[in-house]
C-alpha positions in Angstrom: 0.1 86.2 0.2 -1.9 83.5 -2.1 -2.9 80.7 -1.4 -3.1 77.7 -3.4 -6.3 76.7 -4.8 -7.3 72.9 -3.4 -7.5 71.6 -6.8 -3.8 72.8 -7.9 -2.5 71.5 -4.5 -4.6 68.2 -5.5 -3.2 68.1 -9.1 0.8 68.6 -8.0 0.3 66.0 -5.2 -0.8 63.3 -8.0 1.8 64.4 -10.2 4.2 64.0 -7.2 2.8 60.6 -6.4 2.9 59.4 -10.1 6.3 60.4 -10.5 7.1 58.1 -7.4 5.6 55.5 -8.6 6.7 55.1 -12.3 10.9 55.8 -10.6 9.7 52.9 -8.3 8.5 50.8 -11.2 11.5 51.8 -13.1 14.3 50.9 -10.4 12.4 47.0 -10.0 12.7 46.9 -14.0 16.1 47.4 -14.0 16.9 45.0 -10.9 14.6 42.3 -12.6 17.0 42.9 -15.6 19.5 43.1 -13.7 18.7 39.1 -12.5 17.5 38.1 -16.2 21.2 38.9 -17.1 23.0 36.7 -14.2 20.2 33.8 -15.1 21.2 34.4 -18.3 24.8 34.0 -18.2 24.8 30.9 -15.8 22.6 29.3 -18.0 25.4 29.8 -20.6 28.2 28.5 -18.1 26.0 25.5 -17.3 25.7 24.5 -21.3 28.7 25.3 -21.9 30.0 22.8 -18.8 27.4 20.4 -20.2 28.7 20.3 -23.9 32.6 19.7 -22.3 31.3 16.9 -20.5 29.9 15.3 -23.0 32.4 15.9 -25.2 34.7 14.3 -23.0 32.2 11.5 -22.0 32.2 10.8 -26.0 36.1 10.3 -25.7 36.1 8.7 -22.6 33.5 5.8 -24.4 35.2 5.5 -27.8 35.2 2.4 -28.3 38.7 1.9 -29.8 39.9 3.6 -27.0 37.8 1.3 -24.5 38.9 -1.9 -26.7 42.9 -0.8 -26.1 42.3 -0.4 -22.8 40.4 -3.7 -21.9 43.7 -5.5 -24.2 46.0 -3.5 -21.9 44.7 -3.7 -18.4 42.1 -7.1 -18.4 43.1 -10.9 -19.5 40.1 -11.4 -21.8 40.3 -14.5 -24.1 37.4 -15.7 -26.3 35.6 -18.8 -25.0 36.6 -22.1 -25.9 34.4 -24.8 -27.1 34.9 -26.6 -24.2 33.4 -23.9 -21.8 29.8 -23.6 -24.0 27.2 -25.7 -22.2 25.5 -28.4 -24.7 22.4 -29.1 -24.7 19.7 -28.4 -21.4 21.4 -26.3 -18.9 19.7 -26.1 -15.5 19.1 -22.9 -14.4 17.9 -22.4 -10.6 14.3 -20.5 -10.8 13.1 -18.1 -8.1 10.9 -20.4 -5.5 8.0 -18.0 -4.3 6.5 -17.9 -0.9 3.6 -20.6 -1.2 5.9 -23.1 -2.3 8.5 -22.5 0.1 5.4 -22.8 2.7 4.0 -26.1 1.3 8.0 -27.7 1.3 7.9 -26.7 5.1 4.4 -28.7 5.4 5.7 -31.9 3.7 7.9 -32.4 6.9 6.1 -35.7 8.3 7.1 -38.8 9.8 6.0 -42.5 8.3 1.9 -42.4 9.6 1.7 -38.7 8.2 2.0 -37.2 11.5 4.4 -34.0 12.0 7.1 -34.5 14.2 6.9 -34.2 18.0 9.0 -30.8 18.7 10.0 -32.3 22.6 13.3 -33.8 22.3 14.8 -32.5 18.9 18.2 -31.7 18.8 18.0 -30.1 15.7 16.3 -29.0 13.2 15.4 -30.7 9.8 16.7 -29.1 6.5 13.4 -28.1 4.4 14.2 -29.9 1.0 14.6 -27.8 -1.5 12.3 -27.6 -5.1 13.7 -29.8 -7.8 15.0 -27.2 -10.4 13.4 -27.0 -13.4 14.6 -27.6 -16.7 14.5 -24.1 -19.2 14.4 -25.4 -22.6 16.6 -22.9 -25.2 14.1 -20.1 -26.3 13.4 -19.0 -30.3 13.0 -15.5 -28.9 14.7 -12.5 -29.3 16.2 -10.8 -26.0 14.5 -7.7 -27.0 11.2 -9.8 -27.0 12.5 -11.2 -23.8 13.2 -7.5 -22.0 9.9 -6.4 -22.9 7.9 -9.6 -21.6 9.7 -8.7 -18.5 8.9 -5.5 -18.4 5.3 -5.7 -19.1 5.2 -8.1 -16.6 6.9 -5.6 -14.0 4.4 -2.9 -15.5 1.4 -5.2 -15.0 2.5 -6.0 -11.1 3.0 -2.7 -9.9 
């Protein structure tokens, strides 16, 4: 009987492992197609679910339709002359901490003294910040909206 020769035995043994490998390489090929072809077609479903809903969002928003509806369902009248403010209109304005503080502080009696808290049965009202006046404004509310927002912008 012959033996085999160490470098034959060598030889078929990489040739062995080799063909493992590239049928092991082969099988994850086909699974990661396998999953490229499943990402692929939900990807499709999702478009295709996202061009119905907007489709329908475009018909649910057309404004004819919107304007039928808010005649059919909502008692909307113009304004009449009588409801449009002439002239100044006082708005209230947003009082910040400090001056809420320094109201709190003008609580004194006639020689300048704060009030003794012994007997008080109740407690003072703070008065409250005389409104100011907002004059009618030349600007455009898209000026408006981005002085706002710069100012929002410039806080944070």
């Amino acid at each position: 009987m012959k033996l085999i020769k160490p470098r034959t035995f060598i030889i078929f043994a990489l040739v062995c492992i080799s063909g493992a490998i590239l049928l092991r390489t082969s099988q994850n090929v086909q699974d990661a197609e396998d999953r490229l072809s499943i990402l692929q077609a939900s990807v499709e479903r999702e478009q295709e679910q996202i061009r119905m809903l907007r489709a329908e969002w475009e018909g649910l928003n057309n404004p004819a339709r919107l304007e039928k509806l808010a005649n059919e369902f909502l008692d909307l009248v113009p304004p009449s002359p009588d409801q449009m403010a002439a002239g100044e209109v006082l708005l209230p304005r947003m009082v910040s901490q400090e001056e809420l503080h320094a109201d709190e502080s003008q609580i004194h009696d006639e020689q300048g003294f704060a009030p003794a808290v012994q007997n008080i049965s109740y407690i003072a009202p703070i008065p409250k910040a005389k409104p100011q006046i907002l004059k009618p404004s030349d600007k455009d509310i898209g000026d408006i909206i981005n002085e706002v927002s710069s100012e929002s912008a410039g806080a944070q």
